[in-house]
C-alpha positions, 0 to 999 in steps of 0.5 A: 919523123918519129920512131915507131919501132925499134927491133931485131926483128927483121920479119916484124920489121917487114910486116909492119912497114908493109901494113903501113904502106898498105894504109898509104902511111910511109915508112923508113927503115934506118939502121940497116946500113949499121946493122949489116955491118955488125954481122949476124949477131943482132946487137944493133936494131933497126928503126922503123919511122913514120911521119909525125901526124900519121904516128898515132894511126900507124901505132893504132894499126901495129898494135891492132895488128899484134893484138890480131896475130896473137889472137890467131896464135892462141886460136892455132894452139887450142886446136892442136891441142891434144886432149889427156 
């Protein structure tokens, strides 16, 4: 296994560990168990690990879909933009 992403993030780290699997790319999560228990103060992040040989597809995907989100994210900025 080889790490693919560490954060504090926990909905990046469920976005992402669902992409995965939707692309039949398996996920595990380690940390969690350790996180927990330092309570809410987010010092310990989490892991996310994929298989070796799915490393390369599975970091082509987040970053595609990183780069997709913030994309939409621009996009939904310049239509609330008020106009002075």
């Amino acid at each position: 296994m080889k790490e693919l992403l560490r954060t504090n993030d926990n909905v990046l780290l469920s976005y992402a560990a669902a992409l995965l699997r939707d692309a039949g790319i398996a996920v595990v999560q380690l940390d969690t168990h350790t996180s927990i228990l330092e309570g809410s103060i987010g010092a310990i992040p989490r892991r996310l690990m994929v298989p070796n040989d799915d490393h390369a597809a599975a970091a082509a995907l987040i970053e595609q879909a990183m780069a997709d989100v913030e994309t939409a994210h621009v996009a939904a900025r310049a239509a609330t933009e008020v106009p002075e």
